[in-house]
VOPAGU-2260 file (C-alpha; in pm, 1 decimal, decimal comma):
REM VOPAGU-2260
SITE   aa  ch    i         X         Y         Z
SITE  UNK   A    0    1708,4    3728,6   -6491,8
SITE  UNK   A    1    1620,4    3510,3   -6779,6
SITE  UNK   A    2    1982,6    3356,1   -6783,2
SITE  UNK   A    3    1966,2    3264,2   -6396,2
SITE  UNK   A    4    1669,4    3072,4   -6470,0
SITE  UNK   A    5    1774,0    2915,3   -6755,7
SITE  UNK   A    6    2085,4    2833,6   -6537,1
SITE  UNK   A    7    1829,1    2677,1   -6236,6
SITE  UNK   A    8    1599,9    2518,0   -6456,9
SITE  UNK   A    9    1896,5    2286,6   -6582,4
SITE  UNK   A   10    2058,1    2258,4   -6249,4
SITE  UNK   A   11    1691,0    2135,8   -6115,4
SITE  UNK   A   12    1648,9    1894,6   -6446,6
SITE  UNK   A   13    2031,9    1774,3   -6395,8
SITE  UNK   A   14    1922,5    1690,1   -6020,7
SITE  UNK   A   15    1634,9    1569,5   -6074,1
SITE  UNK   A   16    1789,0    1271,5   -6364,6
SITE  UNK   A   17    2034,9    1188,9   -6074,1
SITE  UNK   A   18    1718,7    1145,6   -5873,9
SITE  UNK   A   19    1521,0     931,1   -6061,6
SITE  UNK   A   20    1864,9     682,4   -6128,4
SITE  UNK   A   21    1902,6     627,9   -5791,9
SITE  UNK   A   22    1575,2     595,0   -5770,8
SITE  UNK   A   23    1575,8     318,9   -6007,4
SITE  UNK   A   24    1844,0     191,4   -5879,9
SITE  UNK   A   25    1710,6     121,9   -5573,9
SITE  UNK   A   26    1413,5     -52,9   -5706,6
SITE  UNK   A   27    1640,9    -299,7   -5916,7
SITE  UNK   A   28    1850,7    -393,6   -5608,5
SITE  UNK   A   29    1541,2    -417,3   -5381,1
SITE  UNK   A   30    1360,3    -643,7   -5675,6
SITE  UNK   A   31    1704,0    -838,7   -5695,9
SITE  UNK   A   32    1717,7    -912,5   -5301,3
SITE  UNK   A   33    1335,8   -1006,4   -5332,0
SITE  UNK   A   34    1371,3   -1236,5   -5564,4
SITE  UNK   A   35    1706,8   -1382,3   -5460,1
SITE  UNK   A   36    1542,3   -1429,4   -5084,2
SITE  UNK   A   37    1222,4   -1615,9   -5278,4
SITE  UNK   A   38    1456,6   -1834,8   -5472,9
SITE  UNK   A   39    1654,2   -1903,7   -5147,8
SITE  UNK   A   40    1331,8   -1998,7   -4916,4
SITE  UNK   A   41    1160,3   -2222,7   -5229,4
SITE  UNK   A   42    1500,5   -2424,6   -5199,7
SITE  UNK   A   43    1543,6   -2481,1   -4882,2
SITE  UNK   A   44    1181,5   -2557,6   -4841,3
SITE  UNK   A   45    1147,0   -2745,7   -5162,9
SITE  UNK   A   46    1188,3   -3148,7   -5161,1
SITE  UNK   A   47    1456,8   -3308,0   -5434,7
SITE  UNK   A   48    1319,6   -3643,3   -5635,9
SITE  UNK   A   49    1494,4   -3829,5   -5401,3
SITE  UNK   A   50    1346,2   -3608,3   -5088,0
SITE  UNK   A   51     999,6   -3653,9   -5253,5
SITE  UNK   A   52    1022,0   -4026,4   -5362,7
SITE  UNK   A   53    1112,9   -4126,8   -4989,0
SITE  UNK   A   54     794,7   -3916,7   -4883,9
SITE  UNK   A   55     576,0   -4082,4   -5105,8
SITE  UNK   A   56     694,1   -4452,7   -5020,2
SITE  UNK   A   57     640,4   -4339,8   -4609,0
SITE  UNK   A   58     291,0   -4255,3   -4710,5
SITE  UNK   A   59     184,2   -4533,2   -4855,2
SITE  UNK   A   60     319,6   -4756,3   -4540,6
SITE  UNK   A   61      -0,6   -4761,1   -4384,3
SITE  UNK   A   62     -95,3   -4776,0   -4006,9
SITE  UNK   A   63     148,2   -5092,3   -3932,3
SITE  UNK   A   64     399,5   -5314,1   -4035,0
SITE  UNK   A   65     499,7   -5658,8   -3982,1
SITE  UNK   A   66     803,8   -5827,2   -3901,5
SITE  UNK   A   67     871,0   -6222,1   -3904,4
SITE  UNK   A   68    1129,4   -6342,2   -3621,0
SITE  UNK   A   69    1268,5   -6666,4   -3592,1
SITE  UNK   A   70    1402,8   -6760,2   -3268,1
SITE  UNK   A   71    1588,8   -7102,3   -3089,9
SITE  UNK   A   72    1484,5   -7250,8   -2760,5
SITE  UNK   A   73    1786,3   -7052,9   -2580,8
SITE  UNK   A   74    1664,6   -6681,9   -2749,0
SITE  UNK   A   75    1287,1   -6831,4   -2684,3
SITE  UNK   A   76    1357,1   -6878,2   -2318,9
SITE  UNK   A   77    1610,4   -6576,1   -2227,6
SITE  UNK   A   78    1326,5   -6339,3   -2424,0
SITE  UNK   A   79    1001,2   -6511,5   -2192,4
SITE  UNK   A   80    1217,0   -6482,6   -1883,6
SITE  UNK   A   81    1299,3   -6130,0   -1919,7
SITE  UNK   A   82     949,9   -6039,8   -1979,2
SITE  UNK   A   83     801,0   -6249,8   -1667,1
SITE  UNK   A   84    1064,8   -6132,2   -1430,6
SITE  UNK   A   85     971,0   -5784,5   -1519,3
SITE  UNK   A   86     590,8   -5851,6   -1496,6
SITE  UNK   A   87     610,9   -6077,4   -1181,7
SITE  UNK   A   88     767,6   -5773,5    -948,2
SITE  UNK   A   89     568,2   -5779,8    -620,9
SITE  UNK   A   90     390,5   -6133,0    -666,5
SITE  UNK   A   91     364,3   -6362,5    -447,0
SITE  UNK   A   92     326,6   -6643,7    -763,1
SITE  UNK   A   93     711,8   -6661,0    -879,4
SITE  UNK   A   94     773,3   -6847,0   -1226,6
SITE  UNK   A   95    1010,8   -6949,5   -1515,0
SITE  UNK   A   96     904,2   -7057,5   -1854,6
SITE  UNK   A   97    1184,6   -7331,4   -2041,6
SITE  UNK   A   98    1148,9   -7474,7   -2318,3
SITE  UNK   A   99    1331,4   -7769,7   -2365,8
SITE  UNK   A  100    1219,0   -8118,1   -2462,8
SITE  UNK   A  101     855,7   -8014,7   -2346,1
SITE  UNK   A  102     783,7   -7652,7   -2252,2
SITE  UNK   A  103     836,7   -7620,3   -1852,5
SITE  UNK   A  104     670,1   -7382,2   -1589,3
SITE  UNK   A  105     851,4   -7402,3   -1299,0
SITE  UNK   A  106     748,5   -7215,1    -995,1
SITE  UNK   A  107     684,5   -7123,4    -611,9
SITE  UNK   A  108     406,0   -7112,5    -442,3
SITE  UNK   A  109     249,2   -7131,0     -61,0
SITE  UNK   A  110      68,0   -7453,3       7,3
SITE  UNK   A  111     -71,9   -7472,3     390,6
SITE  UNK   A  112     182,0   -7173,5     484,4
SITE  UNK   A  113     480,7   -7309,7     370,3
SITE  UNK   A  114     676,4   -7238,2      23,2
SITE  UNK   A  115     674,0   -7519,7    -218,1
SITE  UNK   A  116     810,6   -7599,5    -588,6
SITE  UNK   A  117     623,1   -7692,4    -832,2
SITE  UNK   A  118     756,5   -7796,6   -1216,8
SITE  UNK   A  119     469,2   -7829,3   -1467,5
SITE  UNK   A  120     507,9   -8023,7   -1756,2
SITE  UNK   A  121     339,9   -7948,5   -2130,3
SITE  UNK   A  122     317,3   -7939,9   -2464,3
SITE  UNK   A  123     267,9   -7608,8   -2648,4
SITE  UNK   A  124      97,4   -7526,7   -2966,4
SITE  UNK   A  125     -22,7   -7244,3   -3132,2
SITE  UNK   A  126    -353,5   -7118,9   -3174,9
SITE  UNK   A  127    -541,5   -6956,7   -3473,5
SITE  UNK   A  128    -531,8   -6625,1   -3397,7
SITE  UNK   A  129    -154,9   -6625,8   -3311,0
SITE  UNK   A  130    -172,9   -6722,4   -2967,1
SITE  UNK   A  131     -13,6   -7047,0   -2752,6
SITE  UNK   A  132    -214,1   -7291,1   -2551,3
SITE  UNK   A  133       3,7   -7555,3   -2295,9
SITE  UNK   A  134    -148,8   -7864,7   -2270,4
SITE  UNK   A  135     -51,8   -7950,7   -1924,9
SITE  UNK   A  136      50,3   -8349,8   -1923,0
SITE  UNK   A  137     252,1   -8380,7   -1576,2
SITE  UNK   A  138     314,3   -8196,3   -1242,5
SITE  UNK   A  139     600,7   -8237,8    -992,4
SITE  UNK   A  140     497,4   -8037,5    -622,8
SITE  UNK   A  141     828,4   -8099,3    -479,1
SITE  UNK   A  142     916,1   -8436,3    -569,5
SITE  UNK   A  143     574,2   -8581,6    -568,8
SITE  UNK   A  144     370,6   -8589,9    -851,2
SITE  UNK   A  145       4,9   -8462,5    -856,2
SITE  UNK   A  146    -308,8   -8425,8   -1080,4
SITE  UNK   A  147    -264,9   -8133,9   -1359,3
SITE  UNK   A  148    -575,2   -8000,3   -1297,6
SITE  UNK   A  149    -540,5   -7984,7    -895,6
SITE  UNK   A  150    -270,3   -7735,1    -932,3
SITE  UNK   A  151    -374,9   -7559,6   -1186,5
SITE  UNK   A  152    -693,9   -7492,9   -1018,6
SITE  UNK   A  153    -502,6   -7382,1    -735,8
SITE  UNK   A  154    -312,6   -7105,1    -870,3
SITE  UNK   A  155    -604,8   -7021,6   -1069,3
SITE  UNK   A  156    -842,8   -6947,9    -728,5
SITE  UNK   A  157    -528,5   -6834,7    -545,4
SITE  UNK   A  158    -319,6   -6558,4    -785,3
SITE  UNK   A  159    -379,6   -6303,3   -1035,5
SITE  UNK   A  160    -163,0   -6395,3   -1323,3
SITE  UNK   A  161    -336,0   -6072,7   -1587,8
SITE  UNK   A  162    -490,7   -6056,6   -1873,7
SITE  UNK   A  163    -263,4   -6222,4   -2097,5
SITE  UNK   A  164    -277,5   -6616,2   -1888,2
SITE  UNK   A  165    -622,2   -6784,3   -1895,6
SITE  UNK   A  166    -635,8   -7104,2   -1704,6
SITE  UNK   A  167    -877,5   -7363,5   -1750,8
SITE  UNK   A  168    -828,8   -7617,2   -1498,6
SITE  UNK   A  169   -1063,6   -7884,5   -1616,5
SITE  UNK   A  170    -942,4   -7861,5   -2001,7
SITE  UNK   A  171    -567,9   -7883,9   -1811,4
SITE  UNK   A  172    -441,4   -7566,6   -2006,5
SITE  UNK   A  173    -287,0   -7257,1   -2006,5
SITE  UNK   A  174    -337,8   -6977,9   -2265,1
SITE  UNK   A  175     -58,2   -6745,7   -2295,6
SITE  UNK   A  176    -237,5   -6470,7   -2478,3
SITE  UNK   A  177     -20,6   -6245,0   -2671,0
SITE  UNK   A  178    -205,7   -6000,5   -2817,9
SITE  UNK   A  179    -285,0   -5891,5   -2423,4
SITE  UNK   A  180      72,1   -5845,0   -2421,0
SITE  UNK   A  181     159,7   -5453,4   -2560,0
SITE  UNK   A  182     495,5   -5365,2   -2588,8
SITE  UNK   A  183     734,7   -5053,7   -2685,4
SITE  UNK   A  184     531,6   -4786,1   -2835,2
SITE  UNK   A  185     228,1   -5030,7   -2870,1
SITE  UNK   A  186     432,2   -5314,3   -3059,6
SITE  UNK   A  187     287,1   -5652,4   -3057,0
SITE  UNK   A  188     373,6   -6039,7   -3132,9
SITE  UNK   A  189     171,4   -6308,4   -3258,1
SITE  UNK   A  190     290,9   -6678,1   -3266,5
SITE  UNK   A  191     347,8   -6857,9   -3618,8
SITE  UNK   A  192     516,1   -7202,2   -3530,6
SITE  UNK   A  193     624,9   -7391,1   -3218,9
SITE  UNK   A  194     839,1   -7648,5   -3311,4
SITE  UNK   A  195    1026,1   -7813,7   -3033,5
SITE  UNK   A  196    1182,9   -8118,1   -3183,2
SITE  UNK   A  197    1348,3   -7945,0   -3457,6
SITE  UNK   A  198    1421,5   -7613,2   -3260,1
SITE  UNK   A  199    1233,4   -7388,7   -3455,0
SITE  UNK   A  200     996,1   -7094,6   -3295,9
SITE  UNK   A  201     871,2   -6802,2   -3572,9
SITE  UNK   A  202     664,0   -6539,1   -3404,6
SITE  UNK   A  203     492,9   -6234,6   -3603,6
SITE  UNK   A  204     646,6   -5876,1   -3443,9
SITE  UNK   A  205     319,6   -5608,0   -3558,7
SITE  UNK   A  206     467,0   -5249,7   -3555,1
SITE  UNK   A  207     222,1   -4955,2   -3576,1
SITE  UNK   A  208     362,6   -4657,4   -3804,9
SITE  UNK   A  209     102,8   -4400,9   -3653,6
């Protein structure tokens, strides 16, 4: 009797060594997948100097930007012409804005029924807060020549041109108001310099960042 235990009691102890290794065993793998899925997820989630030096300088942007474009009379004209065209859909008051030797509206409108041309003659230049004002000097209706103010008056009492053209028919101009205008994801444009005789126009493209 007392050999047969002696003979378990070892057996047990023997098993139960072989227990406790792959016991440990297990623990050291487990710890070793732990820590090898921690390293893993803190480097694919971590940021590189490079990764963290572009963050910071995106940060400190601010809410906008600024951009300073220079453009000749033939951008100048093909860039107003695409954006009237697309704002003048479904109006009866068709124009074109050129700018050439003085800056030219040039139109169609209904006078007693019928349609007539008009061409208006002025001279641009830019306000303080980044707007332009055209100092009408001459108007063709057809070929006749009338009084500034009588058609400007006209197609002031007669059409809706929007926010961004004020008319003052007495004062003979036309405001083109810019910052009325919004563009692509709230982009907008503020004028710098008009400079017709030397063919230089510099506008100020503001781009928001948030």
């Amino acid at each position: 009797m007392d050999n047969n235990l002696k003979k378990r009691s070892r057996s047990f102890a023997k098993n139960s060594k072989k227990h406790n290794y792959w016991k440990w065993a297990f623990i050291i793998l487990l710890a070793l997948i732990l820590g090898s899925s921690l390293f893993l997820v803190q480097q694919l989630t971590g940021k590189n100097v490079e990764q963290q030096q572009v963050s910071q300088s995106t940060k400190n942007l601010g809410k906008h930007t600024s951009v300073d474009v220079q453009l000749n009379k033939k951008q100048l004209n093909a860039v107003m012409n695409y954006y009237l065209t697309r704002q003048q859909r479904n109006k009866k008051l068709k124009y074109k804005f050129y700018v050439d030797q003085a800056a030219i509206l040039v139109g169609t409108t209904k006078i007693l029924g019928k349609n007539v041309s008009f061409s208006l003659y002025t001279e641009p230049t830019v306000t303080s807060d980044g707007n332009i004002l055209l100092y009408a000097k001459s108007v063709a209706i057809g070929t006749l020549n009338a009084p500034p103010g009588f058609i400007l008056n006209y197609i002031k009492n007669n059409y809706r041109l929007g926010k961004w053209v004020t008319i003052d028919s007495k004062a003979k101009t036309i405001r083109l108001n810019l910052s009325q205008i919004k563009g692509f994801h709230g982009v907008t444009v503020r004028a710098k310099k008009i400079d017709l005789s030397n063919n230089n126009f510099l506008f100020k493209v503001n781009i928001p960042l948030k």
